[in-house]
C-alpha positions as CSV (number, residue, x, y, z in Angstrom):
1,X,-6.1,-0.2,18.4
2,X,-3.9,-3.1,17.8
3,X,-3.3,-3.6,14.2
4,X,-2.1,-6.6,12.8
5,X,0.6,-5.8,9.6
6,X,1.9,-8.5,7.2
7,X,5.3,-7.8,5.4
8,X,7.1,-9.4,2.6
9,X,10.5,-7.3,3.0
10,X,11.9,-6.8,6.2
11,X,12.0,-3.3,5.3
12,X,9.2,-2.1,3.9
13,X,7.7,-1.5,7.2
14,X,4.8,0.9,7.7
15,X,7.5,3.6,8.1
16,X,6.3,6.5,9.3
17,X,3.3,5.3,10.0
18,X,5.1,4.0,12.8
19,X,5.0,7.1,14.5
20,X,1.9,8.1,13.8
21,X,0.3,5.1,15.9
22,X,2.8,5.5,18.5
23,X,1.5,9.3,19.1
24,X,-2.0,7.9,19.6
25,X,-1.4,5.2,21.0
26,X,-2.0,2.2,19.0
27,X,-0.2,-1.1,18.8
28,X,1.1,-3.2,15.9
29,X,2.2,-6.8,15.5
30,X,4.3,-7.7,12.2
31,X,4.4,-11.1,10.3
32,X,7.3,-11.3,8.0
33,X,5.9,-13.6,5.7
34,X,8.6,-13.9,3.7
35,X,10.5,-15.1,6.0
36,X,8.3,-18.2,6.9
37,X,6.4,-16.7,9.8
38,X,2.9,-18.1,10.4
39,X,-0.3,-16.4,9.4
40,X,-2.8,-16.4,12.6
41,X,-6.0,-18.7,12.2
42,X,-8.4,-15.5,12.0
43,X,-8.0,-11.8,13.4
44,X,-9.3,-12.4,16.6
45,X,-7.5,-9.6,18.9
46,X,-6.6,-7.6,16.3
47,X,-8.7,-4.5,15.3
48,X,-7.3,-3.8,12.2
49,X,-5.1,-5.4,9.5
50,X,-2.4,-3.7,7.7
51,X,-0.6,-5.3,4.4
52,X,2.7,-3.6,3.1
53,X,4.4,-3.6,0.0
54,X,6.7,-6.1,-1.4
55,X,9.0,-6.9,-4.3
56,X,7.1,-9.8,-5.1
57,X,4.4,-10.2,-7.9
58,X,0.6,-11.4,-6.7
59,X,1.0,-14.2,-9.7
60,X,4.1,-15.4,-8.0
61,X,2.4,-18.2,-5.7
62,X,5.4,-21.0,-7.1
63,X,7.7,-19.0,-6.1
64,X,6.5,-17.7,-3.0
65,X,3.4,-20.4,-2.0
66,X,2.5,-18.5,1.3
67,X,0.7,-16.0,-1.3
68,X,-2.1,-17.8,-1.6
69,X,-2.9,-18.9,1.8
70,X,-2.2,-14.6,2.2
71,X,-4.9,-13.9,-0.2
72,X,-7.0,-16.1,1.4
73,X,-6.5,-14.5,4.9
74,X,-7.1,-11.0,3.6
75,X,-10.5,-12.7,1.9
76,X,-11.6,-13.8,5.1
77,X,-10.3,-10.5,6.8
78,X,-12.3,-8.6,4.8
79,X,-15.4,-9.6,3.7
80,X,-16.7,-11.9,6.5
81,X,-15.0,-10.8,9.1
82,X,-15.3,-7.1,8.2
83,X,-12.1,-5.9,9.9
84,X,-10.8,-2.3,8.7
85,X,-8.0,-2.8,6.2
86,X,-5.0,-0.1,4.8
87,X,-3.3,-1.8,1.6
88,X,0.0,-0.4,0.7
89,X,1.5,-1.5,-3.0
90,X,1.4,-5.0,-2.9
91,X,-0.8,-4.7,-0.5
92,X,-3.6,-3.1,-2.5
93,X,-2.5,-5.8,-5.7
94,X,-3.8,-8.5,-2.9
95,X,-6.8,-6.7,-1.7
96,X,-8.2,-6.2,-5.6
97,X,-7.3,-9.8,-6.4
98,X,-8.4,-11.9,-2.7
99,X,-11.5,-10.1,-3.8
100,X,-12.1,-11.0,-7.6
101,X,-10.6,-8.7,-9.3
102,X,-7.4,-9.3,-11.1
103,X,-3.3,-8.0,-11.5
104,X,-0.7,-8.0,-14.0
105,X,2.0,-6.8,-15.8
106,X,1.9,-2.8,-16.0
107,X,1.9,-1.0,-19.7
108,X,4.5,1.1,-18.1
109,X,6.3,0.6,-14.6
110,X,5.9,3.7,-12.6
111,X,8.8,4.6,-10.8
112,X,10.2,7.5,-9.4
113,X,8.2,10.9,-7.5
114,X,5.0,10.9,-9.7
115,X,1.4,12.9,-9.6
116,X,-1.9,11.1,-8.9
117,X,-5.5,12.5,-9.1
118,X,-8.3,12.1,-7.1
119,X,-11.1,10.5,-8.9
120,X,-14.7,12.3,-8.0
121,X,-15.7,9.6,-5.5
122,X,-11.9,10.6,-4.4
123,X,-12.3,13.9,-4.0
124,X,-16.0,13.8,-2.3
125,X,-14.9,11.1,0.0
126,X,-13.4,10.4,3.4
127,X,-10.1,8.9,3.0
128,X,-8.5,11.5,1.0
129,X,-10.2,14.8,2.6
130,X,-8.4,17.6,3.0
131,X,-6.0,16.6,0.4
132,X,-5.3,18.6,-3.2
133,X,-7.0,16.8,-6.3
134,X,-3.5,16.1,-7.3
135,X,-0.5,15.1,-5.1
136,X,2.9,13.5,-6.1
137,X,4.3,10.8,-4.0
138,X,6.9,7.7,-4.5
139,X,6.0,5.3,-7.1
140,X,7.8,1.7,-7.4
141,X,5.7,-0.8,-9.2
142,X,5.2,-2.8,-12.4
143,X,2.4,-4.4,-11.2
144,X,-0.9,-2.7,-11.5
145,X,-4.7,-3.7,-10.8
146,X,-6.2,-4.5,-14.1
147,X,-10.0,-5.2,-12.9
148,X,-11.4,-4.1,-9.8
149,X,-13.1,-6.5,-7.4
150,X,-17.2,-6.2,-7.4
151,X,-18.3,-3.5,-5.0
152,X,-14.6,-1.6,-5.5
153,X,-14.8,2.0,-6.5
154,X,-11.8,3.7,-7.7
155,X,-10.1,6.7,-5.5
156,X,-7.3,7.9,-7.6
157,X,-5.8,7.4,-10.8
158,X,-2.6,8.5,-12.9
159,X,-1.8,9.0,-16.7
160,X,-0.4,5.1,-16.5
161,X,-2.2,3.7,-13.7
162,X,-6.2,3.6,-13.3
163,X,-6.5,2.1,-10.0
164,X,-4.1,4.5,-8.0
165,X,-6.3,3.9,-4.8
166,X,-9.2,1.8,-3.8
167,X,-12.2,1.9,-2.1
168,X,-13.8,-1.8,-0.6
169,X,-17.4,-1.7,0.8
170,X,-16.9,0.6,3.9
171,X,-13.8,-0.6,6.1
172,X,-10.9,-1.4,2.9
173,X,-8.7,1.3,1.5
174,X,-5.5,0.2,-0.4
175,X,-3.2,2.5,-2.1
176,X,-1.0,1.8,-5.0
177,X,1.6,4.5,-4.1
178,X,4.2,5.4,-1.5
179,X,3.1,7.7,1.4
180,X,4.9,5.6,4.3
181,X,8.2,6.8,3.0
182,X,11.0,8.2,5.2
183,X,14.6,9.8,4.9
184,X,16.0,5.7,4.5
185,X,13.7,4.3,2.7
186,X,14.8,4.8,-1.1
187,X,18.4,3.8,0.3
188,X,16.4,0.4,2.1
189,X,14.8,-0.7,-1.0
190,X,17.5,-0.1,-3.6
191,X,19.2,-3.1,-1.7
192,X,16.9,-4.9,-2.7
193,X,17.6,-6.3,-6.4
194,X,13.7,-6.4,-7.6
195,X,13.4,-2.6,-6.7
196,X,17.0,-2.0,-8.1
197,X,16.7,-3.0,-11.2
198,X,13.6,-1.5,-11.8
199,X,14.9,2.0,-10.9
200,X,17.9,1.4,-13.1
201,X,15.7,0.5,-16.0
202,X,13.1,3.1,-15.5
203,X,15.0,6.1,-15.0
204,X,18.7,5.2,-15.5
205,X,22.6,4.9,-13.7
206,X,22.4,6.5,-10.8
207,X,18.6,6.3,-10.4
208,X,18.8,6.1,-6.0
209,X,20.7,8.9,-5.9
210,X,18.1,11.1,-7.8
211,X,15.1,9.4,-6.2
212,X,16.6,9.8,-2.8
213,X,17.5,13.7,-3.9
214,X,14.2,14.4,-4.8
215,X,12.1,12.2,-1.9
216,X,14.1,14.8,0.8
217,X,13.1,17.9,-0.8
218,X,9.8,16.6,-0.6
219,X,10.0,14.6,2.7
220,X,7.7,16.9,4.5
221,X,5.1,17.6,2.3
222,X,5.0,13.4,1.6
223,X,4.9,13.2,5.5
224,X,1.7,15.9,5.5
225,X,-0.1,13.6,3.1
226,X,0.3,10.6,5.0
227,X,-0.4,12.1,8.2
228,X,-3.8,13.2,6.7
229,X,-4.4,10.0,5.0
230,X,-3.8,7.8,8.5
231,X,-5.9,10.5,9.9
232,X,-8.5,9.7,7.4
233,X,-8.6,6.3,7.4
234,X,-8.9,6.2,11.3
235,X,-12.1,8.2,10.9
236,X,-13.4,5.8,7.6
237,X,-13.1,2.2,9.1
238,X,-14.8,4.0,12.7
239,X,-17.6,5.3,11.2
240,X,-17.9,2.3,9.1
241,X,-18.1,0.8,12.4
């Protein structure tokens, strides 16, 4: 495969995703759209697109314009030209909103190493198989989806976030949380001021030292997870094929 990714941070890269593609042999091609690169015309010679996370909010299109002609790319992406998609954070914001539905301001910010549940359509379905009906992973958002796009089911869920994971038609998956993460990544984000501030405001002083503490002890079981989930959503968008 050769999967097309779109960024908004420099850093918040597919992480260790990275190395999962690499091992089977798959391609990817960042656009940093934050940084004023260009959106193709369509996906042609791509066989999958990717969005990643970013500390920007979906509503944000004066401050950061090239949002809507994203949203309008992952429309198109998506439901005419059916290409299998993997949201990450913001990435699952743009998915539920380029489709209809709509985001906002969260009733509380989750930040920090947090639990989410499978919902039943989680549990008895493909993407998350194989995984326990409740993992914790890496939460950073204040952002959530407050109404899902027609045709959207709901895969996961948390005490302060409904729409932990998504479910599009047969070939979109987005996730709210973290499982990309790797042994840099708290130390990456926290430099950026967004993500700063919320930690400090959620949790407290020194709030990337104990995220960064508690993401290592946890590093391989969050690697497990997304090892299983990439596996999974490999086998989803192919049989959706």
């Amino acid at each position: 495969m050769h999967i097309l990714v779109l960024q908004h941070e420099r850093v918040e890269h597919p992480g260790v995703f990275r190395h999962f593609l690499k091992e089977d042999g798959h391609t990817w091609e960042a656009i940093e759209l934050d940084e004023g690169e260009a959106l193709p015309d369509n996906t042609e010679g791509f066989d999958a697109l990717w969005v990643m996370g970013g500390p920007m909010d979906t509503w944000q299109e004066d401050i950061h314009p090239w949002l809507k002609d994203e949203k309008a790319f992952i429309r198109k992406a998506v439901a005419e030209e059916g290409i299998p998609y993997l949201g990450v954070c913001l990435g699952h914001q743009l998915l539920a909103e380029a489709l209809g539905g709509t985001v906002g301001p969260a009733k509380t910010p989750e930040v920090g190493v947090l639990d989410v549940h499978l919902t039943e359509a989680g549990a008895s379905g493909v993407f998350f198989d194989g995984l326990p009906e409740k993992f914790d992973c890496l939460q950073w958002h204040s952002a959530e989806v407050t109404a899902l796009p027609e045709g959207a089911q709901v895969l996961a869920t948390s005490p302060d976030c409904a729409v932990q994971a998504m479910k599009w038609e047969t070939r979109a998956y987005s996730v709210q949380f973290h499982v990309e993460i790797e042994s840099d990544t708290v130390q990456n984000w926290n430099n950026i001021p967004e993500y700063a501030g919320a930690l400090d405001k959620v949790i407290g002083p020194d709030a990337a030292r104990e995220v960064e503490v508690t993401c290592a002890a946890r590093m391989e079981a969050f690697n497990e997870v997304a090892e299983r989930i990439y596996i999974n959503w490999l086998q989803a968008t192919s049989r959706a094929g």
